[in-house]
C-alpha positions as a Markdown table, in Angstrom:
| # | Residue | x | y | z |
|---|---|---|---|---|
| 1 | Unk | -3.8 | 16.1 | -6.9 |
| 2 | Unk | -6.7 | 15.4 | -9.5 |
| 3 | Unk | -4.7 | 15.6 | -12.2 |
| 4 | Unk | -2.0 | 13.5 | -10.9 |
| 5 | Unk | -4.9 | 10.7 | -9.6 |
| 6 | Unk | -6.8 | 11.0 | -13.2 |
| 7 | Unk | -3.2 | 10.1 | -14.9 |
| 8 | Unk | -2.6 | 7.5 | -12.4 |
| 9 | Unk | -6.2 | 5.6 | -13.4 |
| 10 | Unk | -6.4 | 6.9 | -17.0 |
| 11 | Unk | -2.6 | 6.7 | -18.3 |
| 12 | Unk | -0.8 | 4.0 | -16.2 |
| 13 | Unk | -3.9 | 1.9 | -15.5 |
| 14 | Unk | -3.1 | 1.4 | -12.1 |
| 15 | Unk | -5.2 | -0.2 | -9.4 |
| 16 | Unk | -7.4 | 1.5 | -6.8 |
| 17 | Unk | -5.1 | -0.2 | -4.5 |
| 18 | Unk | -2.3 | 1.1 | -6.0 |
| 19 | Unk | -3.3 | 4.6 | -6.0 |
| 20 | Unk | -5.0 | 4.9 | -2.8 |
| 21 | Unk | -1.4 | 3.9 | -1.2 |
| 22 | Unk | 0.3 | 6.4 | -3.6 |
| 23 | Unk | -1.9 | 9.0 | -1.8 |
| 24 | Unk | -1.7 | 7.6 | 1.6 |
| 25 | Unk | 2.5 | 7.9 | 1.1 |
| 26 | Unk | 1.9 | 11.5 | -0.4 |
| 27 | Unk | -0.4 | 12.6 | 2.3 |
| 28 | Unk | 1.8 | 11.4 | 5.3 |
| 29 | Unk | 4.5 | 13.5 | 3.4 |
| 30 | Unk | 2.5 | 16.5 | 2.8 |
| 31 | Unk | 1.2 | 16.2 | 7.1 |
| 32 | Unk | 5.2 | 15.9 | 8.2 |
| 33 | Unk | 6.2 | 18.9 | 6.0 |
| 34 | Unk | 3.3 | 20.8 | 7.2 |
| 35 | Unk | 3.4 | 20.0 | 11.5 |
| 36 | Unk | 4.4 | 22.6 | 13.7 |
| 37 | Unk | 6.9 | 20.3 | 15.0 |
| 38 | Unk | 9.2 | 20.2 | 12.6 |
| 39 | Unk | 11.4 | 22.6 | 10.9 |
| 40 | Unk | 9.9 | 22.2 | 7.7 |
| 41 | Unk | 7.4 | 25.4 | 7.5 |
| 42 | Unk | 10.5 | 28.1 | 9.1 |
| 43 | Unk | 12.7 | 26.9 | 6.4 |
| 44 | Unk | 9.4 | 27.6 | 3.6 |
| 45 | Unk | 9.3 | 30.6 | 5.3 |
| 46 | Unk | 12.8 | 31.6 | 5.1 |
| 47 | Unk | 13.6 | 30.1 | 1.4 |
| 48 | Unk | 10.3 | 31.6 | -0.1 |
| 49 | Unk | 9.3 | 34.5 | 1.7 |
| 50 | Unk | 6.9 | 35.4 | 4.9 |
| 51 | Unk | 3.8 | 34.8 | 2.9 |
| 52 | Unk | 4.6 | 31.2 | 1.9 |
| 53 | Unk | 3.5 | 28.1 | 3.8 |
| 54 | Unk | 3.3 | 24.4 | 3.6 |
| 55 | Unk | -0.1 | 23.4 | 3.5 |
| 56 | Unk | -1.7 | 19.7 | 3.1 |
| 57 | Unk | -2.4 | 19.1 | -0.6 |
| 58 | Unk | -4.1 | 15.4 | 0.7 |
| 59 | Unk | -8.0 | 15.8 | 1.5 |
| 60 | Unk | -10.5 | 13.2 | 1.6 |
| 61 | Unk | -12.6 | 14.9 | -1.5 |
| 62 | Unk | -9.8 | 14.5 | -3.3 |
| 63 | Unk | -8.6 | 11.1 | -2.8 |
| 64 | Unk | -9.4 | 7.8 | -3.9 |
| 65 | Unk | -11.8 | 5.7 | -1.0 |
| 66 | Unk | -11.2 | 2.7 | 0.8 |
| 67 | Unk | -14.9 | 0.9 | 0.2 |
| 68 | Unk | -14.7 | -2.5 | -0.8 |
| 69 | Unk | -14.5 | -5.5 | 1.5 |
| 70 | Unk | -12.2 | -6.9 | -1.3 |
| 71 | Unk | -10.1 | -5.0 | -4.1 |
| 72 | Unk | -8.3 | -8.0 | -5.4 |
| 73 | Unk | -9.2 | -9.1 | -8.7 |
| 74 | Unk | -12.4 | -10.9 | -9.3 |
| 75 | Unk | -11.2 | -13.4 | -12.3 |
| 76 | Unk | -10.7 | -17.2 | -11.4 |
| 77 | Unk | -7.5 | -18.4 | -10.4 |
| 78 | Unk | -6.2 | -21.2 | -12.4 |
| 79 | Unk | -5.9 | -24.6 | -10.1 |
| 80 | Unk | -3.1 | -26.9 | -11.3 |
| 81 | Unk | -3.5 | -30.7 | -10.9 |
| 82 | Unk | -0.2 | -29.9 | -8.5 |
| 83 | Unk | -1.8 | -28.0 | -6.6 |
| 84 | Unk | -5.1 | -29.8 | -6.2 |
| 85 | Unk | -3.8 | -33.2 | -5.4 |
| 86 | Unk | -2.7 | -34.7 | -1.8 |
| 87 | Unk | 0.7 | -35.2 | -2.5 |
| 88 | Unk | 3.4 | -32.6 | -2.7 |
| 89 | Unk | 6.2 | -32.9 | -5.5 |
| 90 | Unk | 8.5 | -31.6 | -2.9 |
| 91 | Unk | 11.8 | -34.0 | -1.7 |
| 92 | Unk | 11.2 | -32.4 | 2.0 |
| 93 | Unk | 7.8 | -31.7 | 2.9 |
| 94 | Unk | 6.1 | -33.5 | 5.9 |
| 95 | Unk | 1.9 | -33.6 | 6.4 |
| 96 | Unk | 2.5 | -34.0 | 10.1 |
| 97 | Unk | 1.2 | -31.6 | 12.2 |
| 98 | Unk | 4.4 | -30.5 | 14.5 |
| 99 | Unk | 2.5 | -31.1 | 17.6 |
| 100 | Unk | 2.6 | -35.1 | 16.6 |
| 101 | Unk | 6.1 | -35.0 | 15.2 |
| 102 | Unk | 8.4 | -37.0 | 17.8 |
| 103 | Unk | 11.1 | -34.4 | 19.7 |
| 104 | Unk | 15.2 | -35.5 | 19.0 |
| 105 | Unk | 16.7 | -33.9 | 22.4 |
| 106 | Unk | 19.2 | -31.3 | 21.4 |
């Protein structure tokens, strides 16, 4: 898991965001495989033997933390002069709220 999470930041330059969900996905695999309720850990033990058994690879000393407010990224957003000014370029658009818009009976 440490190795795979260290490749993950160091290799593919991936997001905490990114990661953390790859771990999330892994660790919801790695608890389904390993519950009781499921057939998962008699067919481990059938396939590779009596002393085999699933167990969660997933723990929180080994995955990445949820501890920002706010993971996006921090660099300015460019603002286009479309996008700042009061008119939209768009044939259909209406700045009506709905509530004031007159009702056509169907």
């Amino acid at each position: 898991m440490d190795e795979w999470s260290l490749w993950l930041t160091g290799e593919k330059h991936l997001a905490p965001f990114t990661i953390r969900n790859y771990q999330m996905e892994l660790r919801l695999l790695s608890e389904f495989l390993c519950d009781g309720r499921y057939s998962w850990v008699t067919a481990c033990e059938e396939e590779f033997g009596s002393g085999a058994h699933t167990v969660p690879i997933c723990h929180e000393w080994n995955t990445h933390a949820h501890l920002p407010q706010y993971e996006g990224s921090r660099r300015p957003y460019l603002l286009l002069a479309r996008n700042c000014s009061g008119s939209s370029t768009t044939p259909n658009s209406d700045h009506t709220d709905s509530s004031t818009r007159s009702r056509v009976p169907a």
